[in-house]
Structures are given as structure tokens and as C-alpha cells.
C-alpha positions in Angstrom: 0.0 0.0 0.0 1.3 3.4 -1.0 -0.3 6.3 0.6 1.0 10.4 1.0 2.6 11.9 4.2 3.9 15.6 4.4 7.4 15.1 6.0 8.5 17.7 8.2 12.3 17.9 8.1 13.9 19.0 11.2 15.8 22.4 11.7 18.9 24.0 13.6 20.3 27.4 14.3 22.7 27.5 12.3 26.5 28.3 11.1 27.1 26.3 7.9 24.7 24.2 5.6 25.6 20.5 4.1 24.1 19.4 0.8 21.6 16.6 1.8 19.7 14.0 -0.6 16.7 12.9 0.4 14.8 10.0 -0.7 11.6 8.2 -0.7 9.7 5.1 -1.8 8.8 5.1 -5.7 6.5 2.5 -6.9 8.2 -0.7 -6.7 9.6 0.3 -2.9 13.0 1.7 -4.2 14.3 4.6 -2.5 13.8 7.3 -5.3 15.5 10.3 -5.6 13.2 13.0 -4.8 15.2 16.3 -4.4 18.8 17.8 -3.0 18.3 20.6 -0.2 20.6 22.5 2.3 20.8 21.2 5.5 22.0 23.8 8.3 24.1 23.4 10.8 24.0 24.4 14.3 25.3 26.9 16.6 24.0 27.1 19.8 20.4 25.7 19.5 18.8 22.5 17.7 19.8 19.6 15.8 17.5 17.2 13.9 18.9 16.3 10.6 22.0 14.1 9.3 23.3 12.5 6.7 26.9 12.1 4.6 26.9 16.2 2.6 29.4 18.8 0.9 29.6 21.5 3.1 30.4 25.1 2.1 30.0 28.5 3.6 27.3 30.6 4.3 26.3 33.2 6.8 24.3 32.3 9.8 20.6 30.9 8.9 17.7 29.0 10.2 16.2 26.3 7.9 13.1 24.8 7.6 12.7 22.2 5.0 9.4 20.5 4.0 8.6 17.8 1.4 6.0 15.5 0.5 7.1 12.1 0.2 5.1 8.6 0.6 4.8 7.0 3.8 8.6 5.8 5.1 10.1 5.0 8.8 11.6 7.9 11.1 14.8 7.4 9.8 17.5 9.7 11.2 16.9 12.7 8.4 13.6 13.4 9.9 13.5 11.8 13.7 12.4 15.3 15.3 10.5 17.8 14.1 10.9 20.5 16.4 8.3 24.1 16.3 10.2 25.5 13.0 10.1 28.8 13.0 13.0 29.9 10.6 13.9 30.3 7.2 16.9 29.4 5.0 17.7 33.3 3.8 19.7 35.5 5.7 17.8 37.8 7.8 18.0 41.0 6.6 15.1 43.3 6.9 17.2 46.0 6.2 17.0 44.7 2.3 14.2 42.6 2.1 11.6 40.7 4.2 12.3 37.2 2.1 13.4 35.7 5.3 9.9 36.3 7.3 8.3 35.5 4.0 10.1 32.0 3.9 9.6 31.3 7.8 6.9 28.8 8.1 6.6 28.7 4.4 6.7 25.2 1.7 7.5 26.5 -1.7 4.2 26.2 -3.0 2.6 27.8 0.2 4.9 31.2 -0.7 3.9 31.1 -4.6 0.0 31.0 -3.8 0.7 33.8 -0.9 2.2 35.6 -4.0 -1.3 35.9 -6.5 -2.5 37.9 -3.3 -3.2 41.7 -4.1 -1.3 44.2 -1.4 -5.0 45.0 -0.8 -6.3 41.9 -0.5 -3.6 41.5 1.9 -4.3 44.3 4.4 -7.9 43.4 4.6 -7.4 40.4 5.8 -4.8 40.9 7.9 -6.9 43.1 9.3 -9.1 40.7 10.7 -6.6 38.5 12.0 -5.1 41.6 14.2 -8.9 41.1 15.8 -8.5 37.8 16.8 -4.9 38.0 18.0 -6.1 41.1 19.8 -7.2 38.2 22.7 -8.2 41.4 25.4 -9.9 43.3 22.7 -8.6 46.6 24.4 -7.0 47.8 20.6 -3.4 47.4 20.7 -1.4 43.9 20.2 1.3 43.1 22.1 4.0 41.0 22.4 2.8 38.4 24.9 -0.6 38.3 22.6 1.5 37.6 19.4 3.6 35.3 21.2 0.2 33.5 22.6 -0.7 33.6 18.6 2.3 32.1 17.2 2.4 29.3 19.0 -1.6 28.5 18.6 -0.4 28.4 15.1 2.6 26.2 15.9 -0.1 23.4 17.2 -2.2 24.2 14.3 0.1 23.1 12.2 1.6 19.9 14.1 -2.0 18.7 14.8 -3.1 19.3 10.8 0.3 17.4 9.7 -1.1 14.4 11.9 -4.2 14.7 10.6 -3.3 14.7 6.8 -1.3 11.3 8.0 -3.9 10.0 9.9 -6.4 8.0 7.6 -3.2 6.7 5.7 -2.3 4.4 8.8 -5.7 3.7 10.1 -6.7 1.0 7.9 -9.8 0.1 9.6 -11.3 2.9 9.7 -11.5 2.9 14.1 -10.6 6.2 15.0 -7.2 4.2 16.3 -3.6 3.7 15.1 -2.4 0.1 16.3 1.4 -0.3 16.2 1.0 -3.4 13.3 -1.0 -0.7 11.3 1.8 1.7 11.1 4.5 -1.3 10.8 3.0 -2.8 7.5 1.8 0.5 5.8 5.1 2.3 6.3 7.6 -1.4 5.8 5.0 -3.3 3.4 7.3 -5.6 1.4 10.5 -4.9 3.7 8.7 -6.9 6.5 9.5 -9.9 4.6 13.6 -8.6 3.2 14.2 -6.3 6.3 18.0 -5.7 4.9 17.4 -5.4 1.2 20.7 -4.2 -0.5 19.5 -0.4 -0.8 21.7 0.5 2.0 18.9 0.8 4.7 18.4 -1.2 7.6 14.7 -2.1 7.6 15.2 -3.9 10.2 16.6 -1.8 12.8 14.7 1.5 11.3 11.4 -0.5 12.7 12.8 -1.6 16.3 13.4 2.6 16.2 10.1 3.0 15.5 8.5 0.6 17.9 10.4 1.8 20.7 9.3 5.1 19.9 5.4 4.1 19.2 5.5 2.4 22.8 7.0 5.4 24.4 3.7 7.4 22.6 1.5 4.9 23.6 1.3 5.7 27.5 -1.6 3.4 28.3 0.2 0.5 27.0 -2.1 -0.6 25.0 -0.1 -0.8 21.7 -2.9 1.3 20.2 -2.3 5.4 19.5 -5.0 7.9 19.9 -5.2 11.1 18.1 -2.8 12.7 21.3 -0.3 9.9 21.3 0.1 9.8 17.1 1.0 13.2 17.8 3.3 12.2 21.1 5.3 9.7 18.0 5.5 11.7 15.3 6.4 15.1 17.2 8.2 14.3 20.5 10.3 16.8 20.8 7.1 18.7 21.9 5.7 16.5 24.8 7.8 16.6 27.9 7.6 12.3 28.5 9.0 12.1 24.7 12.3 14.4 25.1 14.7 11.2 26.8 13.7 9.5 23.1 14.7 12.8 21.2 17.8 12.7 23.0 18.7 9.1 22.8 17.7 9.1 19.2 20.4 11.6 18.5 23.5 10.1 20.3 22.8 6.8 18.6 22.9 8.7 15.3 26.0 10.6 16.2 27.8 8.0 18.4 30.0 6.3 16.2 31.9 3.9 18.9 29.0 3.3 20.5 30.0 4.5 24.3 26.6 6.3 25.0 28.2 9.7 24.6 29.2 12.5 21.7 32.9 12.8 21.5 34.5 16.1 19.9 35.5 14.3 16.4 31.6 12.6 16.0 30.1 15.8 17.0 32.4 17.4 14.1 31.7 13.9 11.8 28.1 15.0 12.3 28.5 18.0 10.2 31.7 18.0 8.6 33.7 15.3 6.1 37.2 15.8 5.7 37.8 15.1 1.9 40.8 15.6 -0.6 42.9 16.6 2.8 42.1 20.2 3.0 42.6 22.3 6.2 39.4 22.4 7.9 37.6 25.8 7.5 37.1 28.5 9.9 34.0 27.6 10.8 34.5 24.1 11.7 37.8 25.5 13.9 34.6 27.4 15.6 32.9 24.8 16.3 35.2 22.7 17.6 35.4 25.8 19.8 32.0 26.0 20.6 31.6 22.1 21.8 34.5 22.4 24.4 33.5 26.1 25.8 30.3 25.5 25.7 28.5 21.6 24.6 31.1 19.8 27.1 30.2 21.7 30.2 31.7 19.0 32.7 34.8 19.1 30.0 35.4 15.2 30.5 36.0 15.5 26.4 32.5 14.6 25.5 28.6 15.1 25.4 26.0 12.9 27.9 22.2 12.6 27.6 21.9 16.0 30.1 24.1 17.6 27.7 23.2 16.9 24.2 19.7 17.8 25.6 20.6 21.2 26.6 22.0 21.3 22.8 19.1 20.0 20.6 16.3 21.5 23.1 17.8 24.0 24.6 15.0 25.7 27.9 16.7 29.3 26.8 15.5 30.1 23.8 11.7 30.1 22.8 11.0 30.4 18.7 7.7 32.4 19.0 8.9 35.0 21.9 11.8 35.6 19.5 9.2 36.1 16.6 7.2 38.0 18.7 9.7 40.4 19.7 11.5 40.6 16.1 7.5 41.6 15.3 7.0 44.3 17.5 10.5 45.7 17.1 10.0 45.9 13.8 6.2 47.2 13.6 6.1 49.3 16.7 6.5 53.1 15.2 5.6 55.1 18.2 8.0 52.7 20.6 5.5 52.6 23.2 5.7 48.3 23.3 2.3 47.9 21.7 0.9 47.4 17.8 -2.4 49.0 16.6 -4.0 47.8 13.6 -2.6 50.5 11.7 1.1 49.7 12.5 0.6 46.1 11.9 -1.2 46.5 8.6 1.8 49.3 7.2 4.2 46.4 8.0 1.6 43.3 6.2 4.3 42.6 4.2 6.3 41.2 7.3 4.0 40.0 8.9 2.0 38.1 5.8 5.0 35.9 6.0 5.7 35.1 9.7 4.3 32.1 11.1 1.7 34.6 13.1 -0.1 34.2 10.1 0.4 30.6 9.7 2.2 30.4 6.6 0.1 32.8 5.3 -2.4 30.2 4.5 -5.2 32.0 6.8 -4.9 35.0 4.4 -5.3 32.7 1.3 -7.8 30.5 2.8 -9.9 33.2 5.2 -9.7 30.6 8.0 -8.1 33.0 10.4 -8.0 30.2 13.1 
């Protein structure tokens, strides 16, 4: 059985991008080529995505990647899908607004934001500023936009899961049972579970299964609508972090010790090829892992550590949107946005995610 997912890929704050292929299922269960993107790497913040790439230089970026691809297992490339709130351009309001236009934005999302007339536009925009107005007193402000963003951020996880949802309940009971899931997204692999495609079937599904019974809290090895959810987006239910975590270091950990060592965290994102020295930004990173990754400096990450990396409790996505909003919209400086200031800035704000990939303007569903 072949049926449609969206696939959300996972993002990082990043310093450098790698050159990633990613694959999917063609008709006769082949990984097919479907597309090369940038992957980004990270910083400070997230990590969600790896795989063997050609690195080369770019400045700071956030990326958010997201394809359509048939159903397939949570292999490494997409294990996390964390609340993406970033774009691949450089941020540069000062020249353009491409990279709030791109945040929260698929391709095809941004070309059918594009047919919208500037009119159009404000007017309902406009009647979204009611909405997010949540006190009704006239003015927005940051806490309400934050509020906003992230009711958007839900939106979109729990309409991803529900686009996904009738493809793995086959019978139709309102329930996802772990066998379901295992023969619509393995079919024919369930009976050659190391075919030579260079995947391991075999071990992708234990990955899974530990992961489904994780979701599955009343251990019943079935998955309501809330625990579906809890498997395909862990990262954002607190008893689904550990599996985030672990996840990672087995994807990273190359000798197989339980930890992240300086040269596998640098593996991760950089391939030393043809001998050449190492550029600048990987001598950076290598900086950033022992000043600030390794904080017991015993020369590699744990579980407490590579959590603080890939979901990191300083940095919230919306409140930064929110703020980079209201800095940017607030004429008067007086920490609050009227109607009027938000609408002469709709051409930032038409592409942050308060707007929800601007599909609420295309669609008038204003949530």
C-alpha cells in the first residue's frame, strides 16, 4: 500500500549548511530520488537532521525544509520535528523581508501567498489583528502575538497528523495500532528487512517501535489522536524528550559508548575530503563544543548535555518572533501594535508564522 505523508524535516540554528539527498519510496519500494536541499548546521540551539553532505560556507541561517514524500520509517533525516520557526535566507530586513516570507513557508505555500493583491492583503490581515487582539482593548502586544504564534505552531503539528492520519488507520476505528503503522510504512520490507539499498529495515522499525510504545502511555499498543502526535512530534511532549535525545546520540555516536565525543560531533556535520585544512567555521565549532556543549569538559557530550543542545529551555522560537515583530512594527515605541502599525508592515507580517504560513490569508480561516 502506497499512501501520501507531508514530512516535516527538522531544523537547527545554524553556522554552515551541508548538501543533503533525500529519498523516498517510488513504486516498486526503491528509494527514489526525490530532491537535494541545504541542511543547516547548528550553533547554539537545535539539531534534527543528518546524513553524509558537501559543506560550504554561508552566513548564519535557520532552515526549515518540507517535502511531500510517501509513507517511510523515522529514519535519522527526519526523527524530530521540532516548532520550526525559521527560514533558510539571511535575515536582513534591512534589504528585504524574504526571510519572514520564507519562515513557516513550503514553496508552494509562498507562490500562492504571491497571487494575493497588497489590498487583499491588508484586509485580511486586518481581521486577523482582531482575533490576535485576545483582550480586545485595541493594541497587540508582544505576549498576545507570542500567545498567537504558537496556537499556530499546534495548528500546524496537529493538521500534519491529521493529513497522516487515515493513511495508517486502515480500519477505519478512530485508532492507530502499532501493526498498522509497521505494514503501511515497511509493506514488502517486513518480509527482506535488509534489502541491499543501504537501509536497515530492520533496525529502522525496532526505532520505530520503541518510539510508538513510548507514545503509547496506556500501553495498549494502540495510538489515539494525542499519542500519534506524542510519535511523530516528540520533541514537543515533555515524557517524549529522553527519546529525542537518545535518538540523536545513537545517530551521532560512532563507537558506541553512550556519549558524543569532539571528532563525532564534528563527523556529524563535517567530512574531511581531498585533505584540505578544515575551514574556519568548523575550527569554531570545535570551539564552541569544548567552551560550551562539554560543560563538565570530561571531552564529550552525555544525555543532560546533548539535551541542553538540541532542546535547549533558553530560547523560545515564538517569543523571539514576537519580539523581532514588535521591534519591527512598533512606530511610536511605546511596546504595543495598533491595527494601523501592523497592517503598514503586512508585508512582514503576511510571512511570519503569526499568520500561519500565510495560509489563513489565502484560505480566510483566520484560526
Amino acid at each position: 500500500m502506497e499512501s501520501t505523508t507531508r514530512v516535516v524535516i527538522g531544523f537547527r540554528l545554524c553556522s554552515r549548511p551541508k548538501k543533503k539527498t533525500v529519498w523516498h519510496r517510488g513504486v516498486k519500494n526503491k528509494p527514489k530520488l526525490l530532491y537535494c536541499i541545504w541542511n543547516f548546521r547548528p550553533r547554539r540551539k537545535y539539531r534534527a537532521c543528518t546524513m553524509k553532505m558537501e559543506v560550504r560556507p554561508l552566513l548564519m541561517c535557520f532552515a526549515l525544509c518540507v517535502v511531500y514524500a510517501t509513507s517511510k520509517p523515522t529514519e535519522k533525516k527526519d526523527r524530530v520535528h521540532h516548532d520550526a520557526t525559521l527560514s533558510s535566507k539571511e535575515h536582513n530586513d534591512g534589504t528585504n523581508f524574504d526571510y519572514d516570507h520564507d519562515a513557516f513557508l513550503g514553496e508552494e505555500e509562498a507562490k500562492t501567498f504571491d497571487d494575493l493583491t497588497p489590498e487583499e492583503s491588508k484586509n485580511r490581515l486586518g481581521k486577523m489583528v482582531d482575533k490576535i487582539d485576545s483582550d480586545e482593548d485595541g493594541f497587540v502586544t508582544e505576549a498576545e502575538l507570542k500567545a498567537w504564534i504558537k496556537k499556530a505552531q499546534k495548528k500546524y503539528i496537529y493538521d500534519n497528523v491529521e493529513r497522516q492520519w487515515k493513511d495508517f488507520d486502515i480500519n477505519n476505528d478512530g485508532m492507530i495500532s502499532w501493526d498498522e503503522y509497521k505494514n503501511v510504512t515497511y509493506g514488502s520490507y517486513l518480509d527482506d528487512p535488509e534489502p541491499d539499498d543501504g537501509y536497515n529495515y530492520k533496525q529502522m522499525m525496532a526505532r520505530d517501535e520503541r518510539r510508538f510504545k513510548l507514545a503509547d502511555q496506556n500501553g495498549d499498543q494502540i495510538a489515539d489522536k494525542e499519542e500519534f502526535t506524542a510519535f511523530l512530534h516528540p520533541e514537543e511532549y515533555e515524557h517524549m524528550k529522553d527519546i529525542v535525545v537518545l535518538e540523536t546520540i545513537e545517530d551521532i555516536d560512532k563507537n558506541g559508548d553512550g556519549f558524543i565525543d569532539l571528532e563525532e560531533y564534528i563527523g556529524d556535520m563535517y567530512n574531511h575530503e581531498d585533505e584540505m585544512d578544515e575551514p574556519e567555521w568548523v575550527a569554531t565549532e570545535r570551539e564552541q563544543f569544548s567552551e560550551f556543549r562539554d560543560k563538565n569538559k570530561d571531552g564529550k557530550m552525555d544525555k543532560e548535555e546533548t539535551m541542553d543542545w538540541i532542546l535547549p529551555a533558553d530560547y523560545d522560537h515564538a517569543e523571539a518572533e514576537a519580539k523581532h515583530l514588535v521591534y519591527e512594527s512598533d512606530i511610536n515605541k511605546d511596546g504595543l501594535l495598533t491595527k494601523e502599525e501592523i497592517i503598514n508592515k503586512y508585508d512582514l507580517f503576511v510571512g511570519s508564522q503569526a499568520t500561519d504560513f500565510g495560509e489563513a490569508l489565502v484560505r480566510h480561516d483566520e484560526f
